[in-house]
C-alpha positions as semicolon CSV with decimal commas, in nm:
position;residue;x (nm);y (nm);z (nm)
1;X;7,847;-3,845;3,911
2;X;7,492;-3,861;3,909
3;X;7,309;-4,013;3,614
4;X;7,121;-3,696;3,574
5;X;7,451;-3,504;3,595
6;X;7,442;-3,314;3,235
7;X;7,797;-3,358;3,160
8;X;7,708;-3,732;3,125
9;X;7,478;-3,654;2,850
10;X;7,677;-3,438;2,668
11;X;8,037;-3,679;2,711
12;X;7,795;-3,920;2,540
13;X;7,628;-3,699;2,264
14;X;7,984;-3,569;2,165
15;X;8,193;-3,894;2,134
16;X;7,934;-3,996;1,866
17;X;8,012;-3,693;1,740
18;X;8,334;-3,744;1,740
19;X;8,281;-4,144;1,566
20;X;8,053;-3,958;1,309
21;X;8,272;-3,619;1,215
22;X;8,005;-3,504;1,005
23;X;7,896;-3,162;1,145
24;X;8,329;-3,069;1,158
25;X;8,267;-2,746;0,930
26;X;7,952;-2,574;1,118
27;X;8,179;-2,459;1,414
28;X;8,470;-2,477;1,633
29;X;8,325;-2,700;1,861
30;X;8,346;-3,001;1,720
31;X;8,677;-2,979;1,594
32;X;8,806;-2,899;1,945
33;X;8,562;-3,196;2,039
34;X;8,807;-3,429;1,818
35;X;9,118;-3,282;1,950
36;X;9,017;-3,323;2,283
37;X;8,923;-3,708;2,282
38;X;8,944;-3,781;2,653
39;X;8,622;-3,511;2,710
40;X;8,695;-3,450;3,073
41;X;8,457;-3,262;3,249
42;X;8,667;-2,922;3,188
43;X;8,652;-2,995;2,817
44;X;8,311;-3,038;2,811
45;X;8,274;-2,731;2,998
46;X;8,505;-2,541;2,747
47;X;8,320;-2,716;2,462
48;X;7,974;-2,564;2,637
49;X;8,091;-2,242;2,679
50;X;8,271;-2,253;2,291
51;X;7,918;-2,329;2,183
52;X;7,741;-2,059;2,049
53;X;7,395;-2,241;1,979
54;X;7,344;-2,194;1,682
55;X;7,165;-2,543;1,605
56;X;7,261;-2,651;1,277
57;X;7,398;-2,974;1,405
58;X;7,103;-3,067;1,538
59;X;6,918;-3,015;1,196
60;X;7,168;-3,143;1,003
61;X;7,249;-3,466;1,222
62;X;7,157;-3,847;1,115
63;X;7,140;-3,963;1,455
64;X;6,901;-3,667;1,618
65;X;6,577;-3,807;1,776
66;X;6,365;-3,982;1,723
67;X;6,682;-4,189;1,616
68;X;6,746;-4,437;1,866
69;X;7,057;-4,275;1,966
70;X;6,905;-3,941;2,024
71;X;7,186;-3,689;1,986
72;X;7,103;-3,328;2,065
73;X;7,404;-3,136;2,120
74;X;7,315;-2,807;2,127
75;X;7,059;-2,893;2,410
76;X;7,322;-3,082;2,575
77;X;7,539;-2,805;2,561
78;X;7,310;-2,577;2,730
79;X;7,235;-2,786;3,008
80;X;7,603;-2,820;3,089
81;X;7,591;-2,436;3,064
82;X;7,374;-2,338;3,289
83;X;7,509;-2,613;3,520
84;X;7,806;-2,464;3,499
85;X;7,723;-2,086;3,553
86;X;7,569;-2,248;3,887
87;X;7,824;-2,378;4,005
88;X;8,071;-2,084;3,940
89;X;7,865;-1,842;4,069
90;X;8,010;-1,626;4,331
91;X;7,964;-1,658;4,619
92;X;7,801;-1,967;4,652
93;X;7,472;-1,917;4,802
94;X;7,368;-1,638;4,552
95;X;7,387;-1,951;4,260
96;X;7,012;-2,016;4,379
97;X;6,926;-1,642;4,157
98;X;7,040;-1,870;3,841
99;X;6,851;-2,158;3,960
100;X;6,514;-1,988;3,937
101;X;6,604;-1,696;3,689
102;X;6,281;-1,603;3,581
103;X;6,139;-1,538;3,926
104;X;6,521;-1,422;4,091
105;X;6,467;-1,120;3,788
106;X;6,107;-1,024;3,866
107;X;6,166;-1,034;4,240
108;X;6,502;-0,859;4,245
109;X;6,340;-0,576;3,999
110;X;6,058;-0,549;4,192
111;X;6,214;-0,506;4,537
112;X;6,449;-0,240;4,384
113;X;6,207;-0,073;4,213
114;X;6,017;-0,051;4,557
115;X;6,252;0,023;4,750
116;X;6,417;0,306;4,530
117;X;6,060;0,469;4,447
118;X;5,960;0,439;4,807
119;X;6,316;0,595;4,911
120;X;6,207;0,887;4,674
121;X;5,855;0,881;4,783
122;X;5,906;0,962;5,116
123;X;6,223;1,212;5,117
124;X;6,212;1,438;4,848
125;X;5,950;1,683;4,891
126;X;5,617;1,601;4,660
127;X;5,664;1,981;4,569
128;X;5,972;1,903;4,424
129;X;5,925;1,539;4,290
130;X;5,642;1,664;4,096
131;X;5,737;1,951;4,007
132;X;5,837;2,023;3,559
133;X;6,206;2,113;3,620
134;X;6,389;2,231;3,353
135;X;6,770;2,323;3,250
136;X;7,115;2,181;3,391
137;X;7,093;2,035;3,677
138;X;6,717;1,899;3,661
139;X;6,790;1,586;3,728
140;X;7,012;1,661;4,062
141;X;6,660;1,872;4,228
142;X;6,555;1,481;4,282
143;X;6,801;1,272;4,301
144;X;7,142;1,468;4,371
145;X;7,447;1,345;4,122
146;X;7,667;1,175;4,435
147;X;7,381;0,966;4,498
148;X;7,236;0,884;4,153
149;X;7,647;0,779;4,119
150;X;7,668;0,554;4,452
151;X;7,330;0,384;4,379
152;X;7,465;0,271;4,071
153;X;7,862;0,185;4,135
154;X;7,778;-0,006;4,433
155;X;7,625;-0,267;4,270
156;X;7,836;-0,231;3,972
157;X;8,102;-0,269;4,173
158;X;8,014;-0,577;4,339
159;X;7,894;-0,776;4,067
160;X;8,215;-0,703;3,837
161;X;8,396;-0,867;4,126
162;X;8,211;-1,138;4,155
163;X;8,188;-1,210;3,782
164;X;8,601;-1,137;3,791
165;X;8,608;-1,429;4,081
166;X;8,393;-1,666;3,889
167;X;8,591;-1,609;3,566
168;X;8,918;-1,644;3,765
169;X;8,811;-2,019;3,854
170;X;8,706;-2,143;3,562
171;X;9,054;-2,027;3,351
172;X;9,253;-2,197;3,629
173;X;9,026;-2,488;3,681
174;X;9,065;-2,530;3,285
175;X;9,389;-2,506;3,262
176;X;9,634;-2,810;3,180
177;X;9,982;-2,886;3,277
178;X;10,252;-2,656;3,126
179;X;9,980;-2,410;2,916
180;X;10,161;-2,125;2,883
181;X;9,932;-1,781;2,900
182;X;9,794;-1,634;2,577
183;X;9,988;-1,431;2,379
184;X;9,830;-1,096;2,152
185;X;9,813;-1,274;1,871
186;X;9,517;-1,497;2,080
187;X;9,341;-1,205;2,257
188;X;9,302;-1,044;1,942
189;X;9,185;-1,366;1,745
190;X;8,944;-1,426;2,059
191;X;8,800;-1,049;2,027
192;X;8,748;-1,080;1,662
193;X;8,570;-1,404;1,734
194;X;8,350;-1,301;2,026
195;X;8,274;-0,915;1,805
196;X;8,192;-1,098;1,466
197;X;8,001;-1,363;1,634
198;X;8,174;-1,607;1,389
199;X;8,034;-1,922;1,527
200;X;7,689;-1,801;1,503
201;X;7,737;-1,800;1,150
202;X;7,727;-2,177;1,155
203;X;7,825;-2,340;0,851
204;X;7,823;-2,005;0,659
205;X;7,421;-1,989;0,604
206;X;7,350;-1,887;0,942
207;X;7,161;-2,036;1,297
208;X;6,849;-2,243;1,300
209;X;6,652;-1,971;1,482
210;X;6,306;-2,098;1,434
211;X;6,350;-2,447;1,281
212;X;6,528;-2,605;1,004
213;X;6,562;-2,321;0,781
214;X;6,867;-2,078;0,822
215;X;6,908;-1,725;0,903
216;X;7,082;-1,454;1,048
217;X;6,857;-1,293;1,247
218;X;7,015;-1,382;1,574
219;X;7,321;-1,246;1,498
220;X;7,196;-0,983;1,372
221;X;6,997;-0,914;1,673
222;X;7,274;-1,007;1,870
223;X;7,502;-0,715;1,748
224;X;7,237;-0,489;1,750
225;X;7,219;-0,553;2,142
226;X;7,576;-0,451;2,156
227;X;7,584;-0,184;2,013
228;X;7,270;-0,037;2,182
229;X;7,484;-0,147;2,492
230;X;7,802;0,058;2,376
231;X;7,607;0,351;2,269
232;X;7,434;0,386;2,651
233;X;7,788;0,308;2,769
234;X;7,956;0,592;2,553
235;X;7,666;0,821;2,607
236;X;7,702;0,806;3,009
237;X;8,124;0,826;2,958
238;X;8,080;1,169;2,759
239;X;7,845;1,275;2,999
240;X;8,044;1,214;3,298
241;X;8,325;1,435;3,109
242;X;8,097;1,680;3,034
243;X;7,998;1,691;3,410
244;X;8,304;1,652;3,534
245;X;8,562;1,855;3,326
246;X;8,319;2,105;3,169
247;X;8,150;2,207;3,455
248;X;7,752;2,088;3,196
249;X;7,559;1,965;3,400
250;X;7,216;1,690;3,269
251;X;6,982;1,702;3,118
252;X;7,175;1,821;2,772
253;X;6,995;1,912;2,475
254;X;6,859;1,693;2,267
255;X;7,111;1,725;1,982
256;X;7,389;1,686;2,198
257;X;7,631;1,376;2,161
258;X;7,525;1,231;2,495
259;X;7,109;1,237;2,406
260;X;7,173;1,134;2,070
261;X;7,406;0,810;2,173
262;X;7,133;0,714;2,455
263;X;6,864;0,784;2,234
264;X;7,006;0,583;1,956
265;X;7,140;0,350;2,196
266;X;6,798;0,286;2,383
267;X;6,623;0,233;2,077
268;X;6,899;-0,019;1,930
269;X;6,839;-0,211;2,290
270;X;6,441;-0,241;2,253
271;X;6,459;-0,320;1,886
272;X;6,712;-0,603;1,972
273;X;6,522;-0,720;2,300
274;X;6,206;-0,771;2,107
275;X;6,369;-0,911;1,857
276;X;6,502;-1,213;2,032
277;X;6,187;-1,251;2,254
278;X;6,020;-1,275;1,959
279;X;6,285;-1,553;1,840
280;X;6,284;-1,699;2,161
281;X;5,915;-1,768;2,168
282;X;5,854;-1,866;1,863
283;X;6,186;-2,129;1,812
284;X;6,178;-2,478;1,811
285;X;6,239;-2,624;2,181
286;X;6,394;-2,924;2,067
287;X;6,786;-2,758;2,090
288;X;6,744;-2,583;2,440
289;X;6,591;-2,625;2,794
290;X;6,352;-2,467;2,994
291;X;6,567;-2,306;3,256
292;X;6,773;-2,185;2,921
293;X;6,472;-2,052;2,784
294;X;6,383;-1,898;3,108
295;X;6,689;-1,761;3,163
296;X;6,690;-1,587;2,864
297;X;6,342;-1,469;2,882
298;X;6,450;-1,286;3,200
299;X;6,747;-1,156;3,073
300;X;6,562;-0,984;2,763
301;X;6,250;-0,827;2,990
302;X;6,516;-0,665;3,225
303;X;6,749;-0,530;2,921
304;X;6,377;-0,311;2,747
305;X;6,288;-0,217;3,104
306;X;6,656;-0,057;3,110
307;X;6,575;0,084;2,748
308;X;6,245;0,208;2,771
309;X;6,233;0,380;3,115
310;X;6,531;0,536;2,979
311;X;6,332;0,646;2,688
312;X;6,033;0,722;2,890
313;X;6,282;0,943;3,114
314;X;6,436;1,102;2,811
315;X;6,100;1,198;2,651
316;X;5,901;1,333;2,947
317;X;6,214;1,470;3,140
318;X;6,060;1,847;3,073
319;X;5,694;1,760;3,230
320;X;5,587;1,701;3,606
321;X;5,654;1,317;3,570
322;X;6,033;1,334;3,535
323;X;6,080;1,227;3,888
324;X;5,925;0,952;3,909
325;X;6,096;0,802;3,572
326;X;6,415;0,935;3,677
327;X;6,387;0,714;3,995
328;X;6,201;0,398;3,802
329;X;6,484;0,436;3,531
330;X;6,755;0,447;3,836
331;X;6,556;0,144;3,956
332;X;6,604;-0,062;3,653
333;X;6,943;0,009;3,615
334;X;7,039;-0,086;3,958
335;X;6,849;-0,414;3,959
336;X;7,035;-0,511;3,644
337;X;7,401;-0,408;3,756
338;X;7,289;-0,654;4,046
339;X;7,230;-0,929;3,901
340;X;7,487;-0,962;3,587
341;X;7,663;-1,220;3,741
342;X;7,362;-1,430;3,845
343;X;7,146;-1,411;3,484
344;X;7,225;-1,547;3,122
345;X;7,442;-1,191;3,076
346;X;7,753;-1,371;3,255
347;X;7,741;-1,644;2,943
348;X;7,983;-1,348;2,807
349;X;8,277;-1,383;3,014
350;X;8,272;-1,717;2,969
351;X;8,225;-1,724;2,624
352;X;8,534;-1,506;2,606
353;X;8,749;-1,716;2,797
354;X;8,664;-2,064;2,584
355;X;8,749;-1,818;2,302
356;X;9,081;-1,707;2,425
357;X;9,149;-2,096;2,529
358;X;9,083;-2,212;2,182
359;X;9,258;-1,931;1,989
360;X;9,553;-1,968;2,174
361;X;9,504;-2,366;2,109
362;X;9,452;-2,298;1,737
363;X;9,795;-2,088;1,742
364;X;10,013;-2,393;1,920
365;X;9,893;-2,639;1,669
366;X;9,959;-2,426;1,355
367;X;10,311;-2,402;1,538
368;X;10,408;-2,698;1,563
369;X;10,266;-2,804;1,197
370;X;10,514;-2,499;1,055
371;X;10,762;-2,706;1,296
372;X;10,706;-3,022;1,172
373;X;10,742;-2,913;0,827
């Protein structure tokens, strides 16, 4: 192991921690951190991924820099994260798009936004791409619906099987002797964990966003992302019924439930997006690291493109310009299904997973306590 290897750092951050014991109540990771004294690399990769950076240890910590001793552990953590979503990444050679995220994002955007517009460019008609079209089936006079639908489950397709692969190694590569699988009771505590965003709570006052001084912003921002991401989800589901088993074709009017869930949804997307840019920017860099920082700066400018071309689309779709948003819109989207498993969105999955792991660790030990009582 390399001396610049991160898991060094963080194997030595976190067994002061564990010596100290006096950040125990922010989170869970520092209780798991005492349970699991040995820190072997796969702890400290489930203790990275348990992490949910919120930063009060670092503000509340005796021994933080410019101590001699210089323990950061939420920095530490995310170093050992993004090491880790490298070296998961499948297949191997795309791991170089979460090296450079920043510049994989613009250039993967870009390309697909050039080579989708120029695709559109040169065979649909110019009478037709710039033409005002109007009614069901608008949409289709551009782009037809099978290959709006290919465009977009293609890449889909491909990057929920690589993120399934990645996740795949990192449960069995964590996994100890004689663990038996997680039972309900854990996939529900994990879901409930990973929907309340309980850990970004900290110690009950909320994350260091900026500096010292706590607040819940983040998480606030955080679910508002969600649930911009659910309502663009549920508002493409209906219309797919509506298409599908009602014979409606897009676009729908604007008071119907698939408009007003993307609407909503889009707006709840560039509300949270600027939101954490703005938290992003102006945060103290102590607790992360560039390529975090990076990586989530990429991650946030490809979520509003998503948003706002889709806004754009939905509030010029009646005038002579629709075409060309419909295909920049179609762009966006396709550039972010491709590259979900090689950007900060993949922290998810894993975050789920150390979840799962610890709430089905949390169950065994209350088990055996009610045994040995």
């Amino acid at each position: 192991m390399s001396s610049t290897d991160p898991r060094a750092e963080t194997r030595r951050v976190l067994a002061i921690c564990n010596a100290c014991g006096y950040c125990n109540g922010f989170c869970d990771v520092f209780e798991s951190a005492r349970l699991r004294p040995a820190l072997t690399d796969t702890d400290l990769e489930h203790l990275a991924h348990l992490c949910h950076h919120c930063r009060n240890c670092l503000y509340a910590c005796q021994y933080a820099p410019p101590h001699p001793f210089a323990v950061n552990v939420p920095r530490a953590l995310t170093a050992l994260r993004h090491h880790a979503y490298v070296r998961h990444a499948w297949p191997r050679p795309l791991a170089r798009l979460l090296v450079h995220a920043p510049a994989s994002a613009l250039l993967v955007a870009l390309a697909t936004i050039v080579l989708v517009l120029g695709a559109v460019l040169t065979l649909v008609p110019h009478a037709v791409l710039f033409a005002a079209h109007q009614g069901p089936g608008a949409f289709y006079a551009v782009i037809p619906w099978g290959w709006m639908s290919l465009l977009a489950a293609l890449p889909l397709g491909w990057s929920l099987l690589a993120v399934a692969v990645s996740l795949r190694r990192v449960w069995r590569e964590g996994a100890s002797a004689g663990e038996p699988p997680p039972g309900w009771r854990d996939w529900r505590g994990a879901l409930a964990d990973l929907v309340t965003l309980r850990n970004l709570r900290g110690g009950g006052p909320g994350c260091n966003d900026l500096d010292d001084r706590p607040s819940h912003w983040r998480r606030r921002l955080h679910h508002t992302l969600l649930l911009g991401l659910l309502g663009c989800l549920a508002a493409t589901t209906i219309a797919t019924v509506y298409h599908h088993l009602l014979g409606l074709q897009a676009p729908y009017p604007w008071w119907s439930l698939p408009v007003v869930l993307g609407t909503l949804g889009g707006l709840a997307m560039t509300v949270a997006t600027l939101g954490l840019a703005w938290l992003t920017l102006r945060a103290d860099p102590t607790p992360s690291t560039s390529a975090s920082r990076g990586a989530d700066a990429a991650l946030l400018a490809l979520l509003a493109a998503v948003a706002l071309s889709g806004l754009a689309l939905l509030g010029w779709r009646a005038t002579a310009a629709m075409g060309v948003l419909l295909a920049l819109h179609l762009a966006t989207v396709i550039a972010f299904f491709l590259l979900i498993p090689y950007s900060k969105l993949v922290h998810g999955g894993y975050r789920a997973l150390a979840l799962l792991r610890e709430a089905a660790a949390r169950r065994r030990r209350i088990r055996r306590a009610a045994g040995d009582a």
